[in-house]
C-alpha positions in Angstrom: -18.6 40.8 87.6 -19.6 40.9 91.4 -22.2 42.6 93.8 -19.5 45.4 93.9 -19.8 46.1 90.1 -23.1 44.6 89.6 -24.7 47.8 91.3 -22.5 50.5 89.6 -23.0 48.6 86.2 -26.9 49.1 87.0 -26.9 52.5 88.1 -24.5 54.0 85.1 -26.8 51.3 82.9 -29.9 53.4 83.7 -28.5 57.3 83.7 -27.4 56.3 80.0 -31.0 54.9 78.9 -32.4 58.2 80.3 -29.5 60.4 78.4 -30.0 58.4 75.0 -33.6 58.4 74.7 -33.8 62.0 72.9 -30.6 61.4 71.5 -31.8 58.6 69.6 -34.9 60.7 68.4 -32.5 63.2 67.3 -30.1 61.0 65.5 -32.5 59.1 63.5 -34.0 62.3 62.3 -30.6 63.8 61.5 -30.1 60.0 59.1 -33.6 60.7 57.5 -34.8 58.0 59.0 -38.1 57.5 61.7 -37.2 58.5 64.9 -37.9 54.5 66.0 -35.1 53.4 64.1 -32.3 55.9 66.5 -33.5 54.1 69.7 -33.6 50.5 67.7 -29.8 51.6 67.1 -29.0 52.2 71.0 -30.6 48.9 72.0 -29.2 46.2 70.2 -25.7 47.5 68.7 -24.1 48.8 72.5 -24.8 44.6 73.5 -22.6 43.1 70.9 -20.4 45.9 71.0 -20.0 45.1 74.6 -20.2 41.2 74.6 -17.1 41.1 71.4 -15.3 44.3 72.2 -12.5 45.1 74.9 -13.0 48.2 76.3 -15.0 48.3 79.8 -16.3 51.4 79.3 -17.3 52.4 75.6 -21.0 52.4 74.6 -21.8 51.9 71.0 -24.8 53.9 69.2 -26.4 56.5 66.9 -24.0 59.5 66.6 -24.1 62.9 64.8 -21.3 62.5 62.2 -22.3 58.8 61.1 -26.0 60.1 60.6 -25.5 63.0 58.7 -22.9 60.6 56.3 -26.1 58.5 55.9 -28.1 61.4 55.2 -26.2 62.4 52.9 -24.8 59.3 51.1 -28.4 57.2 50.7 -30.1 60.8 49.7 -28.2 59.8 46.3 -30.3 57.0 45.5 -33.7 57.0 47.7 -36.0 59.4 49.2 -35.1 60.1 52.9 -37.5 58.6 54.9 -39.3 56.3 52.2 -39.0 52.5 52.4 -36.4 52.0 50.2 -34.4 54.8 52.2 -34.7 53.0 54.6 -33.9 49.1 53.3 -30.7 50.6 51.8 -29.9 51.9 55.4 -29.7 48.4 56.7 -27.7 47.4 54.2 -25.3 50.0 54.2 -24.5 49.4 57.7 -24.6 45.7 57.1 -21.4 46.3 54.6 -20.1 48.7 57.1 -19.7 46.5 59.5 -18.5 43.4 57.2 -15.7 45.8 56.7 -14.8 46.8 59.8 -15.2 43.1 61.1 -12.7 41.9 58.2 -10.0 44.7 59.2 -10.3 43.4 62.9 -9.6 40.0 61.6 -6.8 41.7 59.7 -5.8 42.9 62.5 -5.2 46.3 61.1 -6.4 48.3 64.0 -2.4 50.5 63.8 -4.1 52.0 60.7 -6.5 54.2 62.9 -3.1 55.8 64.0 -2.5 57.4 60.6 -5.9 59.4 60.5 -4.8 63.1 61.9 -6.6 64.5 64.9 -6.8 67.7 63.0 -8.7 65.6 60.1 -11.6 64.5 63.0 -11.4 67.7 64.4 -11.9 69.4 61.1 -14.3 66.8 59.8 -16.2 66.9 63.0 -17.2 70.7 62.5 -18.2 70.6 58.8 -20.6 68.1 59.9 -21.4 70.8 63.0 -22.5 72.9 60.6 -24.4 70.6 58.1 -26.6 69.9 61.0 -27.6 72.7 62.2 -28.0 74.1 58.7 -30.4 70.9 58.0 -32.3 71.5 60.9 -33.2 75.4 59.6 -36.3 73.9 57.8 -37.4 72.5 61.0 -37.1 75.8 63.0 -38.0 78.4 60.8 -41.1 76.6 59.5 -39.4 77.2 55.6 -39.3 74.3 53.3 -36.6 74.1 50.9 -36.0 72.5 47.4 -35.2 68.6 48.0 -31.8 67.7 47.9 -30.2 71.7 48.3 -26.8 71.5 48.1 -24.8 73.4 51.5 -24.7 76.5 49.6 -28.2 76.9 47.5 -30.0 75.9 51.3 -28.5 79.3 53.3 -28.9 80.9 49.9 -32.8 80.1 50.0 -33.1 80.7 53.2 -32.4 84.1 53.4 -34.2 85.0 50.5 -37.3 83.7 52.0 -36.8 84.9 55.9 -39.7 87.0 55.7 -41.5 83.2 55.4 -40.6 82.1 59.1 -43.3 80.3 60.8 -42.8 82.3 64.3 -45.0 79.7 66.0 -42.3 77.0 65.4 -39.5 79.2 65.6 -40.7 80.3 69.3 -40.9 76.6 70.1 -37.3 76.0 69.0 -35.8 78.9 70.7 -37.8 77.6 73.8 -36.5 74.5 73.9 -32.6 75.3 73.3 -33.1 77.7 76.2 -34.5 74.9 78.2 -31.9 72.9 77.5 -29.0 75.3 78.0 -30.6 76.8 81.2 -31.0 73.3 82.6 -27.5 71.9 81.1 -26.0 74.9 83.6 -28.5 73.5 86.2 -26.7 70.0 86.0 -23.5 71.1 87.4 -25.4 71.2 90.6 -28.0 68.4 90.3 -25.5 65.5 88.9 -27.1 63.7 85.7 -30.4 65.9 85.1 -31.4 64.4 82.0 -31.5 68.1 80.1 -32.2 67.2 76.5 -35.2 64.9 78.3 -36.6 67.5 79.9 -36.2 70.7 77.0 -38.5 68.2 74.8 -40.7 67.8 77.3 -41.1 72.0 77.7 -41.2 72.5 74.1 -43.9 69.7 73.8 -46.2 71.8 76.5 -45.2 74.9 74.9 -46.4 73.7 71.6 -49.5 72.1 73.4 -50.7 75.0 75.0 -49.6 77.5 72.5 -49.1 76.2 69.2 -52.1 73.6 69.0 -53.3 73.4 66.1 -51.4 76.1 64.5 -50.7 75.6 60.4 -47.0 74.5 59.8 -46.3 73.2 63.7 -45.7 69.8 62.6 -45.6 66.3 65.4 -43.0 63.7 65.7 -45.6 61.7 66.1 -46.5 58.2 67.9 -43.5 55.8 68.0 -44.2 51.9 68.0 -44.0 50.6 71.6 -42.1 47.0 69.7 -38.7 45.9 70.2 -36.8 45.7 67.1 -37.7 42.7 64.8 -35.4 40.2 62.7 -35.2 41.2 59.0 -34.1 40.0 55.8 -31.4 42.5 53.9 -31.8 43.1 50.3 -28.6 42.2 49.7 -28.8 42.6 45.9 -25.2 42.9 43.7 -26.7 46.8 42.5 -27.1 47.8 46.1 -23.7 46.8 47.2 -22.2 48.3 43.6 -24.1 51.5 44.5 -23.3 51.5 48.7 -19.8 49.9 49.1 -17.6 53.2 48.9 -19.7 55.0 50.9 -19.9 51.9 53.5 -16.1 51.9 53.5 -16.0 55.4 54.2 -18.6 55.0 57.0 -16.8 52.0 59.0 -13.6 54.1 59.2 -15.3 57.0 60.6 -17.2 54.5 63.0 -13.8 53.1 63.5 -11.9 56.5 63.8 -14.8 57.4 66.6 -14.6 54.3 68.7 -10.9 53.8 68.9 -10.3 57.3 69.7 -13.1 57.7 72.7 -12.3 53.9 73.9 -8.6 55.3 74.2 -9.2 58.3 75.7 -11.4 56.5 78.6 -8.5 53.9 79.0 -6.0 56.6 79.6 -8.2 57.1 82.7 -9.3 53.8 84.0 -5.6 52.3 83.5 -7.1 49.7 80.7 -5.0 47.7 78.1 -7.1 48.1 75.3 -7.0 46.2 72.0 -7.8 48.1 69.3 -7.8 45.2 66.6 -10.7 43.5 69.2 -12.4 46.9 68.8 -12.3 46.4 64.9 -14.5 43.0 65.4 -16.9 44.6 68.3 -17.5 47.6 66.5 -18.0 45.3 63.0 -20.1 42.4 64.4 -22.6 45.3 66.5 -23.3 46.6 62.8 -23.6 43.2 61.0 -26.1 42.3 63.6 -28.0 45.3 64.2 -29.0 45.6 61.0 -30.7 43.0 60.7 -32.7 44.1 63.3 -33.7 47.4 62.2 -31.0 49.4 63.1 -28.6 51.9 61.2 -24.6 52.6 61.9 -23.2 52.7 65.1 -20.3 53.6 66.6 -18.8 54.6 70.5 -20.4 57.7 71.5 -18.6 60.5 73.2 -21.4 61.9 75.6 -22.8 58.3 76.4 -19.5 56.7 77.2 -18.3 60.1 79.2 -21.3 59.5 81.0 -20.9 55.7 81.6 -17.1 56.2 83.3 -18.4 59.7 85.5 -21.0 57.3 86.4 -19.0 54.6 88.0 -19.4 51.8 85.5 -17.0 48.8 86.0 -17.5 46.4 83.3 -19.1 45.8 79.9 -22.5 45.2 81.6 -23.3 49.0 82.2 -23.6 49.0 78.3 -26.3 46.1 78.2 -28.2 47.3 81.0 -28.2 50.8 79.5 -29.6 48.8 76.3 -32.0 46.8 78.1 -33.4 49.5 80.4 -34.0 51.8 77.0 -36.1 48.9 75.7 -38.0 48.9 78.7 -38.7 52.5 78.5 -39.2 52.1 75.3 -42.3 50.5 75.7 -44.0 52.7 78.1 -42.8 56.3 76.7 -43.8 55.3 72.7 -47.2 57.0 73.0 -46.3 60.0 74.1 -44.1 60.9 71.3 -47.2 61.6 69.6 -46.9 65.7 71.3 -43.5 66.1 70.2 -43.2 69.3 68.1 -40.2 68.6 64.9 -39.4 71.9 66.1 -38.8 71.0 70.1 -36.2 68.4 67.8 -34.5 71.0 65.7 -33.8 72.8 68.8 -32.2 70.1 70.8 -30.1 69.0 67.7 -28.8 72.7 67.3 -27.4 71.8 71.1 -26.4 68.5 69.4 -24.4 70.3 66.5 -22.8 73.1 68.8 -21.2 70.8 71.2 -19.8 68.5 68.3 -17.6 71.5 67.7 -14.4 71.5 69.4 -13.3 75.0 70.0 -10.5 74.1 71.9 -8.9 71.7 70.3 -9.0 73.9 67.1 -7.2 77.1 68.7 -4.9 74.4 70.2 -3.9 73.4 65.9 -4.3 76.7 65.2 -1.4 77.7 67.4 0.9 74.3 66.7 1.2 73.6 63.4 0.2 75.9 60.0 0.6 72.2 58.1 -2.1 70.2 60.4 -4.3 73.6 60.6 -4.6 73.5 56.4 -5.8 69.6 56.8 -8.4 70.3 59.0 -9.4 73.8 57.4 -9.0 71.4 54.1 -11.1 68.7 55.7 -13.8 70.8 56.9 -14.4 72.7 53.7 -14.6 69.3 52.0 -17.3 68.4 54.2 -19.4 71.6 53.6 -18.9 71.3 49.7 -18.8 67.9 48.6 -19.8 64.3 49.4 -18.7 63.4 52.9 -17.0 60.6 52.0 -15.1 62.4 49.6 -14.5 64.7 53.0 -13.0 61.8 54.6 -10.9 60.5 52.2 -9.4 63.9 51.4 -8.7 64.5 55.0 -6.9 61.1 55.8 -4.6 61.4 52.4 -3.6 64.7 53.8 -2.9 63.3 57.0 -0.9 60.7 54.6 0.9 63.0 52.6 2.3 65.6 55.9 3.8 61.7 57.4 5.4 60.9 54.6 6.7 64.3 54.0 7.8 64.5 57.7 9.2 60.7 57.3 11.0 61.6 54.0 13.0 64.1 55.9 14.7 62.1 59.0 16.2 64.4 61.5 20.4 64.7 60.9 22.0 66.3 63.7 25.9 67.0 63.2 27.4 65.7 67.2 30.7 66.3 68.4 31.9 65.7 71.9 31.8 67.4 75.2 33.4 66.6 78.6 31.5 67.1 81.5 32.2 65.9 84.7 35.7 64.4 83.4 33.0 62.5 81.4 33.0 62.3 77.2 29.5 63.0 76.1 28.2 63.7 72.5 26.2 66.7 72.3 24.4 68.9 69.3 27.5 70.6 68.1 25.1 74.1 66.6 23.4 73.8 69.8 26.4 74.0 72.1 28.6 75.7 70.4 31.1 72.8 69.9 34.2 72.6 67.9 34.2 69.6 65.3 36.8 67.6 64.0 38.8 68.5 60.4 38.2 65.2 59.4 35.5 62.9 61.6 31.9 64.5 60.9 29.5 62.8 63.3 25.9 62.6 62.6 23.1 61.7 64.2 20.3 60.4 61.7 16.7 60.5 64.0 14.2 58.5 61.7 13.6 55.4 59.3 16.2 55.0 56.7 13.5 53.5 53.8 13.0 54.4 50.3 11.4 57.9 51.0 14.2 59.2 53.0 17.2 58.3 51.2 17.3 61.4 49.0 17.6 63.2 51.5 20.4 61.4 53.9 22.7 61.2 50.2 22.1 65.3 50.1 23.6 65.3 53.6 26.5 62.8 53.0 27.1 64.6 49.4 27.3 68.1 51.0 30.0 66.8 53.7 31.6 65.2 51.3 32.2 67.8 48.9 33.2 69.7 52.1 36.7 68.0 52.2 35.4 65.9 54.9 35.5 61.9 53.5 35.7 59.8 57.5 31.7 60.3 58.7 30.1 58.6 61.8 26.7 58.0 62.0 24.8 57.3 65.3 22.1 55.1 64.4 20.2 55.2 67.7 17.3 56.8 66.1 17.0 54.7 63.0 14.4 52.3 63.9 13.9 51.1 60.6 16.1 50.3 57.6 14.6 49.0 54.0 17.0 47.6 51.0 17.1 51.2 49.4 19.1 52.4 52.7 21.4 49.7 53.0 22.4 49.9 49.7 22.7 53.8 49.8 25.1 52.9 53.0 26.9 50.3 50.8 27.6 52.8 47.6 28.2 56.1 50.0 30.8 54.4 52.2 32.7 52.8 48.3 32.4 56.5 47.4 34.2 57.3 50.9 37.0 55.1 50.3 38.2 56.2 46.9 38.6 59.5 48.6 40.8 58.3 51.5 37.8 57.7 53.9 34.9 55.6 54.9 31.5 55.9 56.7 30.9 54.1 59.7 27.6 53.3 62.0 27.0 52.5 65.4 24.9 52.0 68.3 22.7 50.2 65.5 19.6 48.6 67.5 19.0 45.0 67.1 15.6 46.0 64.0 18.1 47.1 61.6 21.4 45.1 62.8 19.1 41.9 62.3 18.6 43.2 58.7 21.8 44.4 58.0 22.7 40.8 58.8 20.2 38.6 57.3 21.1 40.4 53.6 24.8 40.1 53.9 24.5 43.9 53.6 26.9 43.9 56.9 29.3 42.0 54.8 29.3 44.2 52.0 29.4 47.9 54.1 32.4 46.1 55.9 31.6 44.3 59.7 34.8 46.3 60.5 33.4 49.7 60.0 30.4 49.2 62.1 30.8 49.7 65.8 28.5 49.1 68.9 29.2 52.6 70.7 30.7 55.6 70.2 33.4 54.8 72.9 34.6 51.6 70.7 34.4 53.6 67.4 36.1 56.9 67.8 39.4 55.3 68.8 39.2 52.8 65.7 38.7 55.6 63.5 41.5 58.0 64.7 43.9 55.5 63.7 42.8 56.1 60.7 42.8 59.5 59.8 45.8 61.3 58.2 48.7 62.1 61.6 49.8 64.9 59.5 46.5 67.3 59.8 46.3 65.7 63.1 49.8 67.3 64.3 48.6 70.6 63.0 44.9 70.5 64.3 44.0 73.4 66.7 41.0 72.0 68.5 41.6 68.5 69.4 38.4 67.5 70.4 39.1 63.8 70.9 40.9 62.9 74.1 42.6 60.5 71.4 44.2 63.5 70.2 46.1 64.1 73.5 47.3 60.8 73.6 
């Protein structure tokens, strides 16, 4: 940190403060929780997250999705919004982030890789559309049955439209607008705090308006404290009762923060270590709640914001923390004119843009498998617990890698001369004639316990084809377990009682340092494993039968024109 970074840090620090400030509001609401408890959450979980994690950009916070899992998963055993809702908050995001903290010293941060866009992206919109349907109490002024499942809440609803309040509906309406209309302002004016200033309309709207008026209900006055050191209730029924959905809320926080902090590395040229994420991420959420704050996790509009803005280091993150608790202490009275309805209206804005239309036409195109995981995943969400949503989603993801890993690439090569140069080519591809009795393959993918099936099905089929010499280019085999290297010991004994014998080469040195280190080298025969293709096709035309060479047509070996 210098002068040079010190002001950008500041500036960026500050633009995020301002952007947060409804967002908090907004998120806390959307947790059942007091709106006091979002801004607690985007003061002191973005400075440990910056102090213990890598990235220089990320800022840590209240988000949508992680709310709306709260919501939902503490609506099971407490009252939203009651004291005991909110002490099993704290300790929910106290186990969350135990958990994420011990994977980080686990260093297990690679397992974030096997969670499927298409399940975030899917996941992402059910909880779109949760929102915004959670919110339809607070604009239409009509009150529900507690605890409506997805379904009976539209269902009510509509049978009771004729019921809309159109005093707080008016308000909502007038805020979105506000929000949109100055959103599209923004692209001229750079960082016009929009969400800001719609709740600031909607508040006079409702002020001059709506005073007074039956069923416009207030936010209300926030405390003007900073948040307070607590003791958990750390009792063995409430970590019974909270651990599964903790563990499914510090992979999602995980799955959020590793994918944003990677997409802003991309751009500022960072190494990033994910594993040191895991610990940042988990020691933000051990100590913010036990000072009154709920889940965090990196937050997409918030860090977007903090790289446009110029931020150069980890300190735009604090001084965005510390400049909210400054504000913090001046703007708490005011919330007292805040119309719940001015807040439904800004979260339908929230819920909209969580959506990502593009990214879903892009699966939609691409690939039928990842389209059913995330049409999978996102029906899950709507219709049962969202951890459930999660967990589905990622053994989906699971189940299309092993399929995909189960079923290694095997391309049948033969060679080509180009340039009065031998090179070996996809033989269906380019047309290429292949030898009588040399079948080349190329095997692209791991040779482990999944995939052997079906590599025998491949050998079997050449086999049975009168063809019993068979090359395989292991260039693409990056990793070999016990069940293939026995499967290449028992294939190639088959071989030989049939006149032939399977060879390898161009091994790399992950499975030649196998092969070696269990003697399975020895056994599969050192002579019948090669370390190019140059080296191996004259060694095996020595071997083949002269006779069917003498009265073989297509000679594709310049061995044969020898």
């Amino acid at each position: 940190m210098n002068k040079y970074t010190l002001r950008y840090d500041i500036g960026a620090g500050i633009t995020n403060a301002i952007i947060v400030l409804p967002q908090g509001v907004a998120f806390a609401m959307i947790a059942g929780l007091p709106p006091i408890y979002g801004l607690y959450t985007a003061i002191i979980p973005p400075i440990i997250a910056a102090l213990y994690g890598s990235s220089w950009h990320l800022i840590s916070g209240p988000t949508t999705s992680i709310s709306l899992v709260f919501f939902a998963a503490l609506s099971q055993f407490a009252h939203p919004g009651t004291d005991h809702f909110i002490a099993l908050a704290f300790v929910m995001t106290f186990l969350a982030g135990l958990i994420q903290f011990a994977m980080g010293l686990a260093r297990m941060g690679n397992l974030v890789n096997f969670v499927s866009n298409s399940v975030v992206v899917g996941f992402t919109a059910g909880a779109a559309l949760l929102i915004a349907t959670s919110q339809l109490k607070n604009i239409l002024g009509i009150m529900p049955p507690q605890n409506a499942t997805f379904y009976h809440e539209w269902e009510y609803f509509i049978n009771h439209i004729n019921q809309t309040n159109f005093y707080v509906l008016g308000i909502a309406i007038a805020t979105l607008i506000s929000a949109i209309s100055l959103k599209l302002l923004s692209r001229k004016i750079r960082w016009l705090p929009n969400l800001l200033l719609a709740m600031i309309i909607g508040s006079l709207i409702a002020y001059y308006f709506a005073n007074g008026v039956d069923g416009v209900k207030l936010v209300g006055k926030l405390s003007a404290t900073l948040p307070q050191f607590q003791v958990l209730d750390l009792s063995m029924a409430n970590i019974k009762n909270l651990f599964p959905q903790a563990f499914a809320v510090a992979l999602l926080g995980l799955i959020q923060a590793i994918s944003i902090s990677r997409a802003v590395a991309s751009k500022s040229q960072q190494q990033l270590d994910v594993n040191q994420e895991f610990i940042g991420n988990g020691l933000s959420n051990i100590v913010g709640s036990m000072f009154s704050c709920y889940a965090s996790s990196g937050s997409f509009t918030r860090t977007g914001i903090n790289y446009e803005a110029g931020a150069k280091t980890p300190m735009s993150a604090i001084f965005a923390a510390t400049s909210l608790a400054l504000i913090l202490l001046f703007i708490a009275p005011f919330t007292a004119f805040l119309p719940i309805a001015a807040m439904g209206g800004i979260i339908l804005l929230v819920a909209y843009n969580l959506v990502d239309f593009k990214q879903i036409k892009q699966i939609s195109k691409s690939s039928k498998k990842e389209l059913g995981v995330l049409v999978v995943t996102f029906l899950s969400t709507l219709f049962l617990h969202l951890e459930f949503a999660i967990y589905i989603g990622i053994l989906l993801s699971l189940i299309l890698y092993l399929q995909s890993s189960a079923k290694p690439r095997i391309v049948n090569v033969a060679p080509m001369v180009k340039n009065n140069i031998r090179q070996f080519r996809n033989s269906e591809l380019n047309d290429l004639d292949e030898c009588p009795q040399l079948k080349i393959l190329r095997i692209d993918g791991s040779m482990f316990f999944a995939a052997i099936e079906h590599v025998r099905k491949k050998l079997e089929e050449i086999n049975q084809s009168g063809v019993h010499h068979i090359l395989i280019i292991a260039t693409g085999i990056n990793i070999i377990d016990i069940s293939g290297a026995e499967l290449l010991i028992n294939f190639s004994d088959k071989l030989k009682k049939s006149g032939g014998c399977l060879y390898l080469c161009t091994l790399n040195k992950t499975v030649r340092d196998f092969l070696a280190q269990g003697e399975y080298d020895k056994k599969f025969g050192r002579q019948n494993i090669f370390v190019n293709k140059e080296t191996a096709i004259p060694k095996i035309y020595q071997r083949l039968k002269q006779s069917i060479c003498d009265d073989c047509q297509v000679k594709i070996f310049i061995e044969c024109n020898q």
